[in-house]
N, C-alpha and C positions, 0 to 999 in steps of 0.2 A: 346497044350500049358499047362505049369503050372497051377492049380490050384491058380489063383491070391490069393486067401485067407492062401493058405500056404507060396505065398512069400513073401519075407519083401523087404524090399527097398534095402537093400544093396547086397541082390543077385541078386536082378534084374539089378543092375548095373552092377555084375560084370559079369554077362550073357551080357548084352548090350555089354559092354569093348571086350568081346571073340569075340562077333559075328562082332562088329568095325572091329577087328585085321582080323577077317578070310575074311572079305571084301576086305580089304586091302593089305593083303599080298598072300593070296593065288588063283590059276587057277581055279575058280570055276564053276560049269556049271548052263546054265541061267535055270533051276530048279531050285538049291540048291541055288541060288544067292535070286531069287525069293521070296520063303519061309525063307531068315534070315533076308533078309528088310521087310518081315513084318513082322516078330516076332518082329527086332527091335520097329519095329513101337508101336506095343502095347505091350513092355516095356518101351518104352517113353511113352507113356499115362500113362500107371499104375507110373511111377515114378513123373511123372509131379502131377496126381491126387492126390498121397499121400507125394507130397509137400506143394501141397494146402489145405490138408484134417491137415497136421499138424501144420501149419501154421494157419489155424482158431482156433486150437485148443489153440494154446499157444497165441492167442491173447485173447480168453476167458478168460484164469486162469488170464494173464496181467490184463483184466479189473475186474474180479473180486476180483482181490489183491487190484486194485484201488477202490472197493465200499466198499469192507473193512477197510481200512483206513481211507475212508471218513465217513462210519458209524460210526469208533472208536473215530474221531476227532468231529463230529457231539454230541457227547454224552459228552463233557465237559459240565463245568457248565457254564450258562450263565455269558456273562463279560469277561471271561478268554477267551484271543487272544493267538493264534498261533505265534510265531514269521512270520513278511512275509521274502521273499525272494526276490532277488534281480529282479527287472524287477513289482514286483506284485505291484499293486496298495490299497491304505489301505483305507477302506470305507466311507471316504469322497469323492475318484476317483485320491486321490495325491498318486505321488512315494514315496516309503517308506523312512526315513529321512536318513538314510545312502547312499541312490541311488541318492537323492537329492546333498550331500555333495561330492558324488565319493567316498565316503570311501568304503570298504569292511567286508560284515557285520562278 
């Protein structure tokens, strides 16, 4: 097997994709059948893992873009509101006056 650290996702799929097709279409012997369902096999791990490995990843910078804004918005002067939005409740626990009326803020 590859050196998982030299491959990257997208040739691992298209390794995957080959070894599908020669499954598929060609008289293989139960050897060589043997050894490509499981290379498939962990090319699907490795592909699955560095879906999830990227996917945590991009939901970190999502929330840290979110504690950024919150610390940027945090650092107004006191007194000075945010406009709310539509749905948000305004700190008495009432909808905001536009939400009340239906209009569109």
């Amino acid at each position: 097997m590859e050196n998982k650290n030299n491959l990257t996702y997208n040739e691992a799929v298209k390794e995957l994709e080959s070894l599908v097709s020669q499954i598929e279409n060609e008289d293989i012997a139960v050897d060589d059948l043997l050894q490509k369902v499981k290379r498939s096999s962990e090319l699907i791990r490795f592909c699955q893992s560095k879906l999830t490995q990227t996917e945590d990843e991009v939901y970190k910078v999502l929330d840290n873009m979110k504690e950024e804004t919150k610390a940027s918005n945090g650092s107004k002067t006191q007194g000075e509101e945010e406009p709310s939005k539509e749905g948000e409740k305004d700190a008495d626990g009432e909808a905001s006056s536009s939400e009340q009326t239906g209009e569109k803020e």
